[in-house]
N, C-alpha and C positions, 0 to 999 in steps of 0.2 A: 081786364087783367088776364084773363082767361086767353084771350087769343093773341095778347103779346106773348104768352108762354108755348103758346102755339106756335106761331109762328115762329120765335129764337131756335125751337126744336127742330120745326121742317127748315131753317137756314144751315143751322149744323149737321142735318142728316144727310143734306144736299153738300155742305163741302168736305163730310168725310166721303160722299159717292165717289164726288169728282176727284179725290186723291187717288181713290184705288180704281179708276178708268183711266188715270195716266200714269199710273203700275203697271198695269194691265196692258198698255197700250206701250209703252216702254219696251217690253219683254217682246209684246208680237214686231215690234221695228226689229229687235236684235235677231230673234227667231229668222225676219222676212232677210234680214241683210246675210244670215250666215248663209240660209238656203241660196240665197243668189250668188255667193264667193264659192260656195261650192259645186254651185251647178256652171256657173264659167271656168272653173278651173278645170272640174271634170270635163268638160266640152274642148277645151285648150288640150287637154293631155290625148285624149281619144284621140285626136289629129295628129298630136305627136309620136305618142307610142301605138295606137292605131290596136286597140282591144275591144272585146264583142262587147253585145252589149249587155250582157249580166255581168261582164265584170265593169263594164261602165256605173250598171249601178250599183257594185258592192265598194267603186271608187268611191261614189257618191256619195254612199253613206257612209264611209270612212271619213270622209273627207267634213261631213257634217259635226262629225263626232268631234273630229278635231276642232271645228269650230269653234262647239258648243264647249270644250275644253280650254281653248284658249279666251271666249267670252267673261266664262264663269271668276276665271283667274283677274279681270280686265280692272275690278274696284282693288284690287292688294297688286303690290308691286312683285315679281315672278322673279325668285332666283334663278341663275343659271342651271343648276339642279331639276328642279321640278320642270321647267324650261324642256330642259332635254330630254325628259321625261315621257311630255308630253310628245317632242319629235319622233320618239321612237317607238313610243303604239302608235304612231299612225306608219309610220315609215316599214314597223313586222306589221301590219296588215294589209300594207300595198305589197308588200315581199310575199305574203302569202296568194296575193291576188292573182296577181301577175308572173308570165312565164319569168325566166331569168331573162332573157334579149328582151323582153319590155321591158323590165324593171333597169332593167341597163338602161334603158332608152329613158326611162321612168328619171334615174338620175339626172342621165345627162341635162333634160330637161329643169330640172330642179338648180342645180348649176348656173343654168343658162341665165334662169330666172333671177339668181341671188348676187 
């Protein structure tokens, strides 16, 4: 009796692991997916608006942020509001980044894309 009580114990401690390893594993796919839409986009735009590379990486991490902003949002439906919200700390951090002819360039590109 003893190690059927045993045993039911290490069955359940073994399928709460495996729930919180694909928690866990869940969050690094979203994490790996934003890092790679932001690190093409910032590679796309460098070519485009053609900026050094410190500002390639504070695109980068702008650009991350925004990710991880529009991820977080991904389980609730996003009104228009908060939506634009979001557009636009990312949009004053590329304005601050970038001179005004890249960020013109910045738009156009944005434009192009939509």
């Amino acid at each position: 009796m003893k190690k059927v009580v045993t045993l039911c114990l290490f069955a359940l401690v073994m399928v709460l692991g495996t729930e919180s390893v694909m928690a866990q594993n869940s969050k690094l796919e979203n994490r790996i997916e934003i890092n790679t839409e932001a690190s093409e986009k910032t590679e796309a735009l460098r070519k485009y608006v053609k900026f050094t590379n410190e500002q390639r990486d504070e695109i980068y991490n702008a650009l991350k942020v925004y990710g991880q902003a529009k991820a977080s949002t991904k389980d609730k439906p996003l009104n228009e509001e908060e939506n634009a919200k979001i557009e636009k700390q990312l949009d004053d951090k590329v304005k601050i980044i970038l001179s005004e002819e890249q960020y013109e360039r910045y738009k156009e590109y944005n434009n192009r894309e939509n």
